[in-house]
N, C-alpha and C positions, 0 to 999 in steps of 0.2 A: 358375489365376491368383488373386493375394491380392485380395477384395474388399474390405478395408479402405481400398487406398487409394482407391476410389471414396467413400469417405465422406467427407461435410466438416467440416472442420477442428474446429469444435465437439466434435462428435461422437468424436476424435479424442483431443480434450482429455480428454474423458469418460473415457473407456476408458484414457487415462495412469493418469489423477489416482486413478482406480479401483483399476488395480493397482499402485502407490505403496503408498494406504492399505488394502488388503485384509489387511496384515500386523498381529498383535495390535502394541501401544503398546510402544514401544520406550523404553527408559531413558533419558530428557535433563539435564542438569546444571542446577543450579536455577538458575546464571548463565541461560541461556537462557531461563528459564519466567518471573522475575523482573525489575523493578527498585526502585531503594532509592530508597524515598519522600525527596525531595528534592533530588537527583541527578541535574537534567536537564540539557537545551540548552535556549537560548534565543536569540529571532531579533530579528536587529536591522535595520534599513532605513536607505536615505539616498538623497537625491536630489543629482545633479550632474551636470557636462556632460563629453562625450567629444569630444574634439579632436583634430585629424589626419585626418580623413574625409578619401576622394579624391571629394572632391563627392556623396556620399549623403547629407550631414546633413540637417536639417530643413529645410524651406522656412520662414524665419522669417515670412515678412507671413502664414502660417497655423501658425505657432505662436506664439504672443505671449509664452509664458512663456521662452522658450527667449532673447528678445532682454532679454527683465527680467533674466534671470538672466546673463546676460553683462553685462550694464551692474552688476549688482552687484557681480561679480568684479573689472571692470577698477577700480570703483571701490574698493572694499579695497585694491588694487595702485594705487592713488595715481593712477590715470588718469580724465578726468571727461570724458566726452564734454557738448557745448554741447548745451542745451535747448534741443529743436524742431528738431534737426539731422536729417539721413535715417536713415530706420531703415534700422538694418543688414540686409543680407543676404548673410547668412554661407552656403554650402553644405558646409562643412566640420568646423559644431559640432553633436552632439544631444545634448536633453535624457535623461538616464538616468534609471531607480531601479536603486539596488544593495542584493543583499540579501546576508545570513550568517548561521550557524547560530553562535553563541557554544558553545563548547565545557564540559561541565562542568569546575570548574578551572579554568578559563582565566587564564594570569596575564599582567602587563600586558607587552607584549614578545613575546608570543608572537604568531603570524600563522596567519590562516584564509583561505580560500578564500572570494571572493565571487562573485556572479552578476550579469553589467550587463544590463540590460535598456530598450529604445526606448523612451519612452511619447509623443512627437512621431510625423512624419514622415517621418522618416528610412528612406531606403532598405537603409542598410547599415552596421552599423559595423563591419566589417574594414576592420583597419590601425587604427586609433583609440587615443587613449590617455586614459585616465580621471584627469581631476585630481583631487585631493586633498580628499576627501569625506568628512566626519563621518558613522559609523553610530550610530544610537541605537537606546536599547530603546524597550520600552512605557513605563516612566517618563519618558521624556525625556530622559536621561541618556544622553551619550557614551560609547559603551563603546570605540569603535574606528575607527581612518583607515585611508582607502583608496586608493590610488592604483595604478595600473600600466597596464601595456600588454595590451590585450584580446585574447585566441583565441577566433576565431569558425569555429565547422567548418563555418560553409555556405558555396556562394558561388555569383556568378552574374555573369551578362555579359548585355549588351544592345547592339543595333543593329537600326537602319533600322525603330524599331516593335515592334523584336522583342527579346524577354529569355528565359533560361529560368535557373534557381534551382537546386539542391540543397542539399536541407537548409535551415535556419532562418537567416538573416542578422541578424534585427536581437535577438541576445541571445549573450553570450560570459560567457566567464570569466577571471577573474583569480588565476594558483594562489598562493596565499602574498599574497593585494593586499591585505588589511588586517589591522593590527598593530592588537593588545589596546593599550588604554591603562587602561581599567577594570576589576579583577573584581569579577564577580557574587559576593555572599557564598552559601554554602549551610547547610544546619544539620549537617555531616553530622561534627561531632565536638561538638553539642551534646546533653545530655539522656543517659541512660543507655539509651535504647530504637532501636534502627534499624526501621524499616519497611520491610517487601519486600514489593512489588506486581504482580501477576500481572498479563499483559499482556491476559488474558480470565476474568471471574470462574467461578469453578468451585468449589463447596465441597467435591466430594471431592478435587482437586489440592490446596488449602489443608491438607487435613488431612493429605494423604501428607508435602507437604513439614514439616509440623509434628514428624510422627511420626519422620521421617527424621533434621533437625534435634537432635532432643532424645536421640534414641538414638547420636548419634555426638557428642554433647556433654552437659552438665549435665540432668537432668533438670528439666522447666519452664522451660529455656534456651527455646524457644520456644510462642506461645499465637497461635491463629487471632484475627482481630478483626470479620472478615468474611468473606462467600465471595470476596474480592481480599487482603486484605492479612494478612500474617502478619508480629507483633512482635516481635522479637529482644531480649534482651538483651546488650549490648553491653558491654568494656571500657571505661573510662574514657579509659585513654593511647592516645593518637592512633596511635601504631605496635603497639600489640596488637589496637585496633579494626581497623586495616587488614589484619594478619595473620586475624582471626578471619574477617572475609569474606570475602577469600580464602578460606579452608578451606569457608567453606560454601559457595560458588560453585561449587565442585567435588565437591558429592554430586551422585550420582543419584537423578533419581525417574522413577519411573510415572507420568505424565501420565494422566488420566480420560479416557476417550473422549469428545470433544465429542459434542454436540447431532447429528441427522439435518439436515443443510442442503444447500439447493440453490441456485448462485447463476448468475443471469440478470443479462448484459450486454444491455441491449434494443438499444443503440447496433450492437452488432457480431455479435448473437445468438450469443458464447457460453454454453455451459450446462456448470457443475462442479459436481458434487457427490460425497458423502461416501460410505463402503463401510456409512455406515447408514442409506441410506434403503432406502423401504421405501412397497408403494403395496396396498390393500386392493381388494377386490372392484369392477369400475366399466365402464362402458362409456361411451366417449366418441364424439361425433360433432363432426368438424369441416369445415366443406366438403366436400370429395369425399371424406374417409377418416373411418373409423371406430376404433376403438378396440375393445376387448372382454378383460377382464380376470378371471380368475375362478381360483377353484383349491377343490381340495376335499383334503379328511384322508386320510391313507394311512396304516394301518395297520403296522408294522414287527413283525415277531415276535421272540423271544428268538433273539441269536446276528448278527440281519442288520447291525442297524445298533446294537445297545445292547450295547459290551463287557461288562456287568453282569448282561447277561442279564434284561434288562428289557424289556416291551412298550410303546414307546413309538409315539407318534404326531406323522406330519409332515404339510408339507405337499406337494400339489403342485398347481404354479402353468403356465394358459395366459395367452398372449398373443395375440390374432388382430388383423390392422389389415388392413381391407376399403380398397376404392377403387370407384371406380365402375364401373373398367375391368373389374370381375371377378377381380383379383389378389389372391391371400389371402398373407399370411403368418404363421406360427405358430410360435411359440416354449414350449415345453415345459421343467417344472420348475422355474422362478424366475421370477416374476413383480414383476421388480427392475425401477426406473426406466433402468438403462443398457440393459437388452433392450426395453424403450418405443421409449426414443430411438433405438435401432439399429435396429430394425424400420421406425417412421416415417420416419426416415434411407434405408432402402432402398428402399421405393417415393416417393421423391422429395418427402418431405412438407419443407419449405423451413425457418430458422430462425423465421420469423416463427408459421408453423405449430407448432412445437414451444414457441414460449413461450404463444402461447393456451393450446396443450389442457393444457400443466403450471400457467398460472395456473386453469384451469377444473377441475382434478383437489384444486389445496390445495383451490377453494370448495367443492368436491365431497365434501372428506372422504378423501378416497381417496389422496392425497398424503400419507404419513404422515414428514412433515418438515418444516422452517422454510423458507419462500422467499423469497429477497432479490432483490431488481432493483435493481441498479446503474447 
């Protein structure tokens, strides 16, 4: 019988992600590895009301902005309700934020996709329809109007006390509900230099793509400025600038092998890490289990393992994790973080177990990698 699948799902993860990256650095296109400094998105916000509820709106006598903002609108729309008259209550309006990602480019005309979202009350906005709502940027400035009819993939029913939900109710989308009115300018036909920025700094990646770069173009067409960013020289006319990145978009490079890292979700105890980590001599004690890690040099003679006919020296690596019960397990010739986890894994040491004894291992020394908790 497979005892993998007795393992959980963490651990699982592990041993994916493991043999994914166990293969050497595969050739990626610089598109991938880069972007062009100045060249982004950019998000824009707006608040407004959603109309047509089948009675989920807000309870207005406990949301007070939601009766402001309706008294605003009708008054724009030439209707004045009398001062000191009963406040409304509406079941059928809620207050929204609606968000979007401005597109690089974006010209005016063109339409995005927005996100509506409750911030009252409101039990539900399916069926609803979003009036006509200004998004703005960080400046202040209108970039874009919104308006449409909202899909909401949750939904839910109630009676006699009783409700039951699937999925998220009070947040939908609008595909195509707000049209550009402003574009954002960018620099990216100003200056004679393009900037390309690596999405994680690495100085040996910088220099492949340099190297790459200049060998399938001009020489000192391109120069490193950091371990993120590499300068380009660029054409002047707007249509051979845009022909020439394309072309470089489309080399390959060798990406560097990242860092040794391991990354801890403490929320949901999963644990990923990389085909480079790597854990030195240690013995761990946690609760009822123990740890024990060690390994000594092994000699190889000419012909065993060195085609060169070299004597070379390796290691070899144990693993033992004790319990109180008296159950041993031992793992022989690698003494790798994923044979930790799989061993602790088997005699039922839990996620919460496994992130002590990996944060007690980095303090230890013995963890020969970076460790993130998320």
């Amino acid at each position: 019988m497979n005892n993998y699948k007795f393992l959980p799902k963490c651990l699982l993860s592990c041993l994916m992600v493991l043999s994914i990256l166990s293969g050497s650095a595969q050739a990626e296109r610089i598109k991938d590895l880069v972007t062009i400094q100045g060249i982004r998105s950019n998000q824009v916000v707006g608040y407004g009301l959603v109309v047509g509820l089948d009675g989920t709106g807000d309870q207005t006598m406990q949301t007070p902005f939601t009766v402001q903002s309706i008294n605003n609108m009708l008054g724009q729309m030439g209707v004045n309700l009398p001062p000191g008259g009963p406040v409304l209550q509406l079941r059928n309006i809620a207050a929204v934020m609606i968000t979007a990602t401005m597109p690089p480019f974006g010209r005016p005309g063109q339409t995005i996709d927005v996100t509506v979202s409750s911030m009252g009350n409101a039990r539900s906005l399916r069926g609803g329809t979003l009036l006509m709502t200004p998004l703005k940027g960080a400046d202040g400035q209108v970039y874009a109007m919104a308006q449409g009819h909202l899909l909401v993939g949750g939904v839910g029913a109630a009676s006699g006390g009783s409700s039951a939900v699937v999925n998220h109710m009070l947040a939908g989308r609008i595909a195509a509900g707000a049209t550009i009115e402003r574009m954002v300018e960018t620099p990216f036909g100003q200056g004679n230099y393009i900037d390309l920025e690596l999405g994680v700094s690495d100085f040996t990646t910088v220099r492949r793509i340099v190297n790459v770069i200049n060998r399938n173009f001009a020489k000192d067409t391109a120069s490193a400025v950091d371990g993120r960013v590499i300068r380009v020289q660029a054409p002047a006319d707007l249509d051979e600038r845009v022909n020439f990145i394309s072309q470089i978009e489309t080399l390959d490079v060798s990406p560097a092998q990242t860092t040794a890292k391991v990354i801890i979700n403490a929320r949901t105890g999963s644990v990923v890490m990389n085909q480079l980590v790597t854990l030195e001599n240690s013995a761990v004690a946690h609760g009822n289990l123990s740890v024990i890690i060690s390994s000594e040099p092994v000699i190889s003679q000419p012909g065993a393992f060195s085609p060169q006919g070299q004597t070379v020296q390796a290691q070899k690596s144990q693993v033992e994790i004790r319990s109180d019960d008296g159950e041993l397990v031992m793992l022989r010739n690698s003494a790798s973080l994923g044979e930790v986890v799989k061993a602790l894994n088997s005699i039922g040491a839990t996620p919460q177990d496994l992130l002590s004894i990996l944060q007690a291992m980095k303090a230890a020394g013995s963890l020969r990698a970076e460790l993130e908790i998320i």
